[in-house]
N, C-alpha and C positions, 0 to 999 in steps of 0.2 A: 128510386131508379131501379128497374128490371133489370138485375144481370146480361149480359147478351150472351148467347151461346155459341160457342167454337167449335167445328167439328174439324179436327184434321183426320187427314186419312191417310194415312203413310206414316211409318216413324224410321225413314231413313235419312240422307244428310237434312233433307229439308225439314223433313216434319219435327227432328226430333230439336232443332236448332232453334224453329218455330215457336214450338209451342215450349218449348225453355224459356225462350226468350218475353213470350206474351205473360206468360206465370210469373214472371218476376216484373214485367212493366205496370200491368191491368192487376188491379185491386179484384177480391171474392165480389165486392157489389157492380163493378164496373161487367166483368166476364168471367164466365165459366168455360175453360178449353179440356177440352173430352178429345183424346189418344185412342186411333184405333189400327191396330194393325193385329198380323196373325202371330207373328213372332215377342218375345218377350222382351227384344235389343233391339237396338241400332247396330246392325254389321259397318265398324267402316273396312268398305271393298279394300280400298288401298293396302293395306295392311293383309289382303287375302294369301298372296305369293309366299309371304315369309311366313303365316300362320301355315300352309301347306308346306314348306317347306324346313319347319320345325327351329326357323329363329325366333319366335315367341309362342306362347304357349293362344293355343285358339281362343280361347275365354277370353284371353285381353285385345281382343279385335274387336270384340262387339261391348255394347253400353247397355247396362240395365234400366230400361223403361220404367218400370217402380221407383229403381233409386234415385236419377236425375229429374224424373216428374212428378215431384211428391206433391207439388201445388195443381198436377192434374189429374182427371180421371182417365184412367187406362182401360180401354175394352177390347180385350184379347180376343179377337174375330176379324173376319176378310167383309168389308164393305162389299156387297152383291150388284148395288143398285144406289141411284143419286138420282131424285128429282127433284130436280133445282128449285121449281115453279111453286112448287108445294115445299120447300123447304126440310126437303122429310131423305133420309138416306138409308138404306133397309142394310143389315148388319146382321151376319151371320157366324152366331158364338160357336169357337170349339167343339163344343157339346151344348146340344139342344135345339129348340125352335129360334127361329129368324125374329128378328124383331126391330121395329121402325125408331128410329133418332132424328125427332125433331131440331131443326138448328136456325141462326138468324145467318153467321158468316160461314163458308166453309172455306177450309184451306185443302185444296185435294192435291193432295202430291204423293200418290203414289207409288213412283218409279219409274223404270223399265226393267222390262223382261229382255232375255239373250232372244235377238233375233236368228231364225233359224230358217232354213229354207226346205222344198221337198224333197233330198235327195235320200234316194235310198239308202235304206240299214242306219241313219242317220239316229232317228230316233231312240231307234234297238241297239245301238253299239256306241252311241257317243254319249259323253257326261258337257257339261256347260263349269264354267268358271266365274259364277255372280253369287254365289251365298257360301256361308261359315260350311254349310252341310257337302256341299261340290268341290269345295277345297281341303276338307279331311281326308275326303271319300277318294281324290287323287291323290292323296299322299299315301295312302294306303293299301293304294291300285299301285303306285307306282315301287315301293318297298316290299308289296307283295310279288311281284314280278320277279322283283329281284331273287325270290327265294325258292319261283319254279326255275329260272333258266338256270341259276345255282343245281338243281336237282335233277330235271329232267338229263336223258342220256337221248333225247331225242333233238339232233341239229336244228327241226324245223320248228315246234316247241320252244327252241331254246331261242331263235329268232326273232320269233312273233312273240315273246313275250317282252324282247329287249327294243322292240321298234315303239317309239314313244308319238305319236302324233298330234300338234298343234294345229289348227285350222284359224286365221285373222292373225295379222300384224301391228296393228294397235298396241295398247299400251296393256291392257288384258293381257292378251298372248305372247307377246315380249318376255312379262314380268313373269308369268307362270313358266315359260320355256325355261328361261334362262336360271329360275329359281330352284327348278327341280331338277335338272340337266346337273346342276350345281348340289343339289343335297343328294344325287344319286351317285354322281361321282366320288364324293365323301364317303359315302355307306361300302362303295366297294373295296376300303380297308379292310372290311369283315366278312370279305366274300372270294376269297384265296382262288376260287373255280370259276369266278370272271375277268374280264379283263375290259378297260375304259372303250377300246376303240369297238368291243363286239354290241356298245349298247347304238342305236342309231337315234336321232332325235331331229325329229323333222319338222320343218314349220310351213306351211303351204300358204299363201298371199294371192290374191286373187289380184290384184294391182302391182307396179312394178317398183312400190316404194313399201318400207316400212315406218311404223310410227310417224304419221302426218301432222301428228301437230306439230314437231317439230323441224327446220330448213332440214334441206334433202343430205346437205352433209353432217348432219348428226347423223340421220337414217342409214348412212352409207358408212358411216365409221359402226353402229351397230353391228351392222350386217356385216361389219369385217370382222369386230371382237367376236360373233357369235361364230365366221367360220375358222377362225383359230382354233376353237374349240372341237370344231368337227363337229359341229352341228351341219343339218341341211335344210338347207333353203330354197326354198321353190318362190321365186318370184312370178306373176304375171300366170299361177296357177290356180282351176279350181278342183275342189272334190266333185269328182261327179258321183260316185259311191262308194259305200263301206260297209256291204251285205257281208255277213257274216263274219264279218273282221278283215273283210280285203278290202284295203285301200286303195280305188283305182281315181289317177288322176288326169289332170285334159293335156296334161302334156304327155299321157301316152303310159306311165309305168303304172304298176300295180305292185303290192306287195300285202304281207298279212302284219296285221297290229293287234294288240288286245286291250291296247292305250287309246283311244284319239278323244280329242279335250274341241270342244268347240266355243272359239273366242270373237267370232265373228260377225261383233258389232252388237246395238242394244235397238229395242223400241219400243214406245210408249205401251205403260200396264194396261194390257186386255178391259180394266173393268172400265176406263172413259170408252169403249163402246155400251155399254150401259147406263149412259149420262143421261141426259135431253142439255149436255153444254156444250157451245159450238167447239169446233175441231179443225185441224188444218188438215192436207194432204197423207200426212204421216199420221195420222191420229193423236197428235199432240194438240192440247187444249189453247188456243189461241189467247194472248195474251198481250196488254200494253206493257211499257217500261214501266209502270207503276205497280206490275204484278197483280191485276186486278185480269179477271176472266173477260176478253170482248166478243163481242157478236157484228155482225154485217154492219158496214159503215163504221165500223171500230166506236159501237157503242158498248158502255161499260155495263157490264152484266151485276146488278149491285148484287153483292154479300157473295161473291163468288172468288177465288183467288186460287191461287198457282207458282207451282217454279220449278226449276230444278229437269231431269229427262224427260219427264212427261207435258212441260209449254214450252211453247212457241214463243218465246218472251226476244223483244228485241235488243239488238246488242248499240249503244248508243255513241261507242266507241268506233264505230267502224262506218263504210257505207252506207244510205238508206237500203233498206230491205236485210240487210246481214241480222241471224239471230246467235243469240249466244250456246255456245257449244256445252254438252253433256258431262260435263266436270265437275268432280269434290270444288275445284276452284272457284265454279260460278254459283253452285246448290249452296254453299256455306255462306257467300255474303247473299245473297239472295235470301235465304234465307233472315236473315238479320233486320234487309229492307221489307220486308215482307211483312214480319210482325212488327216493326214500325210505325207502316204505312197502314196494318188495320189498325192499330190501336191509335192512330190520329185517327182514322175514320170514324171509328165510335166515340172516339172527344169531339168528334163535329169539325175536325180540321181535314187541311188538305195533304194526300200523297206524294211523295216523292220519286222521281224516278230513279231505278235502278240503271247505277253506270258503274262500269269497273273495267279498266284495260286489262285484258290476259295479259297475266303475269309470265308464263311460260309454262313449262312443263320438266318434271325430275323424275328418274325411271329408274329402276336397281335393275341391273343384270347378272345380280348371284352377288356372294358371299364378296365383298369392297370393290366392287365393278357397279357402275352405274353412268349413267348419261345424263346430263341437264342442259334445257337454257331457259336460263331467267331475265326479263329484262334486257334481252339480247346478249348477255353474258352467258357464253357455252363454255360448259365444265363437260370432262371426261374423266373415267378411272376415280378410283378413290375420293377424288371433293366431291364428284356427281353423285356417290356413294352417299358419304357421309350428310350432302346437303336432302338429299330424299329423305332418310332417316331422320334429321332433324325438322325438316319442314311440317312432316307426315305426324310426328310424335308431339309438335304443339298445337296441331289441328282437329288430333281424336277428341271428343268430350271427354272430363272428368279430369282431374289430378290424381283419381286413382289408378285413371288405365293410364294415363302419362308414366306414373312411377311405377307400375306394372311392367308397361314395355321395356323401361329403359332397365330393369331389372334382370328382365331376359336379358336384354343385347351383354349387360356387363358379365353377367353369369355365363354367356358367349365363349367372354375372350380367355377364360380360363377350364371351362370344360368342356369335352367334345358335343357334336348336336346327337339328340337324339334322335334314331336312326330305325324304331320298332315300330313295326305295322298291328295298328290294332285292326285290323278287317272282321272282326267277331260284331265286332260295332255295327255292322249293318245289316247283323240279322244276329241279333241278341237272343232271340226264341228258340235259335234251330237245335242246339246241346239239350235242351230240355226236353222241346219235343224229340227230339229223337227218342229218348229212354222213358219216355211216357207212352204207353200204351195204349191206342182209342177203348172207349167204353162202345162190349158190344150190351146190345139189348137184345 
C-alpha cells in the first residue's frame, strides 16, 4: 500500500489540531502529513491580550511546530499557489527557489487576515491585533508612550501620546482595550508626572452594539464596566481618517493619537484567491458538513478539505443556510472531525458530519473582570474571569504551555506585572548601525 500524502497548509487552530490528530490516527504506510506554514508555532490568539498585556510571558501563547509534530514533516514557507486538478501546491521557503508539493488529500486551512478597509493614513499609522509580533509591538507602543508624556514639557505631546485608540467591538478589541487600559493603569505607580484620568482610551464601533456574540444585555453591562473606567465609547461610529495621527470620526470630532489598534473584524487568507477551489461571496472555500471542499450542485471536490475562518462550512445546529461562525470554538472540534473524516476516507469508509451547538462565549476585561455566557448561563465580574482563564488554559495545545501559563498567572498573585518597554525589539540593527561607519571606496 502507497502512503497517501497530506498537505496542510496552515498550522493554526486547525491545522495544527489537524494534522496532531491524523499523526497519531494514520500509520507511516497508511499517510504521510507534511506542515507548512511561514511561522515556526501555532499563536493561540486568545491568549494575545494578556501576552500584550504582560500576564503571561509571550512564548507561552504560541506552540512549537517541531515539538508537538514530531510524527510530521514541517516546511517552513508560505504556500504561493494550489492547483487542485493537478494535485501539485507551489511552496515558497524562507530562503531560496519556490518549489512544487505534490499531494493526494489536502487540508488548506489557512486562516484569516485582519480585514481592513481604504481609509486614509490607516495603513501608515495603524497596527492590527492577530499575531504574537502586533501584540508585543502594542505593549511596547503602549509603555513607551507612557515615558514621552512622562517627559515631554509639551501639553500637546503629552496628549497625543496618552490618547489610546481602538477601532471594532468584537471580542478582539474588547479584550485588547480593556487589557491594556488595565496594564497601563498599573504602570502609572511608577510614573509620579501622570495621572489615570489624563490618559484617554477610546474605542470607536461602527454598530450600536458591542461584542455580538453575546445577548445585548451582556454587551450593555460591558459597555457600562468599560464606562466606569472612563473609557470612551463611540458607538454607531466610523473612522473615516487617521493621516498623520489625527483621528477624525463620522460623528464629527477629531483628535491626535500616536496609538490606534485596528480590530475590525477578520477575512479569508489572501492565497485561496490563488486556488482553481470554488469559493463563496467572501472568499471562503465552500464546504459541506463533512468538511470536504464542494463545487456547483454541492459536489464534493475529492481530496480536497477545509475548516476553521477560511470555509464556509455549514452549521447543523441551526437554520438551513446558517454557517458556523470564526471561532477557537468551532476551528478546534472542527478540526478533530476533519482528520477523522479523512482518515475514514483513506480506510475506504464513510464521513461524518460536523455538528456542534455554540457553546457560548468568555471575555477578560482586565486584571478579575471579565464577562461570559455559556450555555445560557451569564457570569459577570470575577467567575467570568476566572471561567475565561480556565476554559482558555485547557484548550492551548501541550501540557507544557498549560503549566507554563498557569505558572505565570500563580507567579501573578504575588509579584507585581512587568511593566518595561522593550521597543529596541523592533529595530534591533539601528545601536549598531549608528556607530558603524559606511565604507567609502
Amino acid at each position: 500500500m502507497t502512503p497517501q500524502r497530506i498537505l496542510v497548509v496552515g498550522a493554526g487552530h486547525v491545522g495544527l489540531y489537524t494534522a496532531l490528530r491524523l499523526s497519531r490516527k494514520l500509520k507511516a504506510r497508511e499517510a504521510e502529513v507534511i506542515v507548512v506554514d511561514p511561522q515556526p508555532h501555532m499563536t493561540y490568539q486568545p491568549f494575545l491580550p494578556e501576552a500584550a498585556a504582560g500576564s503571561i510571558a509571550p512564548r507561552h501563547a504560541v506552540v512549537p511546530l517541531r515539538r508537538e509534530l514530531r510524527r510530521c514533516t514541517i516546511l517552513a514557507g508560505e504556500v504561493t499557489r494550489v492547483e487542485h486538478e493537478r494535485r501539485v501546491a507551489t511552496v515558497q521557503p524562507i530562503v531560496g527557489p519556490s518549489r512544487e508539493v505534490p499531494y493526494d488529500h489536502i487540508v488548506l486551512v489557512p486562516g484569516s487576515v485582519s480585514r481592513t478597509l481604504p481609509i486614509p493614513g490607516l495603513r501608515e499609522n495603524a497596527v492590527g491585533f492577530k499575531t504574537l509580533g502586533e501584540a508585543i509591538y502594542l505593549r511596547n507602543k503602549v509603555l513607551e508612550q507612557l515615558d514621552v508624556a512622562a517627559t515631554t514639557t509639551d501639553p500637546a505631546t503629552r496628549a497625543r501620546a496618552l490618547t489610546f485608540v481602538f477601532i471594532g467591538g468584537g471580542y478582539a478589541g474588547i479584550e485588547a482595550l480593556a487589557e491594556m487600559e488595565d496594564m497601563a493603569r498599573d504602570a502609572l505607580r511608577y510614573y509620579p508626572e501622570l495621572r489615570a484620568d489624563e490618559m484617554h482610551w477610546v474605542l470607536v464601533e461602527a454598530t450600536q452594539r458591542i461584542l455580538p456574540e453575546v445577548d445585548p444585555d451582556m454587551g450593555a453591562y460591558t459597555v457600562q464596566q468599560l464606562l466606569k473606567r472612563n473609557l470612551d465609547i463611540r458607538l454607531g461610529t466610523r473612522l473615516e481618517s487617521c493621516v498623520d495621527g489625527v483621528v477624525r470620526l463620522s460623528d464629527g470630532d477629531s483628535f491626535a493619537a500616536d496609538t490606534i489598534v485596528w480590530t475590525a473584524g477578520v477575512k479569508a487568507h489572501p492565497v485561496l484567491e490563488r486556488t482553481d477551489l470554488p469559493r463563496d461571496g467572501k472568499g471562503r472555500l465552500t464546504c459541506m458538513a463533512t468538511l470536504q471542499v464542494t463545487g456547483p450542485g454541492e459536489r464534493t471536490v475529492e481530496g480536497a478539505w477545509s475548516a476553521g475562518d477560511c470555509a464556509a462550512v455549514p452549521d447543523l445546529t441551526k437554520e438551513p443556510g446558517a454557517l458556523c461562525g470564526p471561532s477557537a470554538q468551532h476551528a478546534v472540534r472542527q478540526a478533530v472531525r476533519l482528520a477523522d473524516n479523512l482518515a475514514a476516507v483513506i480506510r475506504g469508509q464513510a464521513p461524518i458530519p460536523y455538528r456542534h451547538k455554540y457553546a457560548g462565549s468568555v471575555a477578560s476585561l482586565g486584571l478579575h473582570k471579565g464577562v461570559a455566557q455559556v450555555y445560557g448561563i451569564k457570569l459577570r465580574g470575577l467567575p467570568a474571569w476566572f471561567m475565561h482563564r480556565s476554559y482558555h488554559v485547557s484548550r492551548i495545545p501541550s501540557w507544557n504551555r498549560r503549566i507554563r501559563v498557569v505558572i505565570d498567572w500563580t507567579l501573578a498573585l504575588f509579584l507585581r506585572r512587568e511593566v518595561v518597554a522593550l521597543g529596541e525589539l523592533h529595530s534591533p540593527r539601528q545601536s549598531f548601525t549608528e556607530v558603524t561607519p559606511p565604507v567609502t571606496r
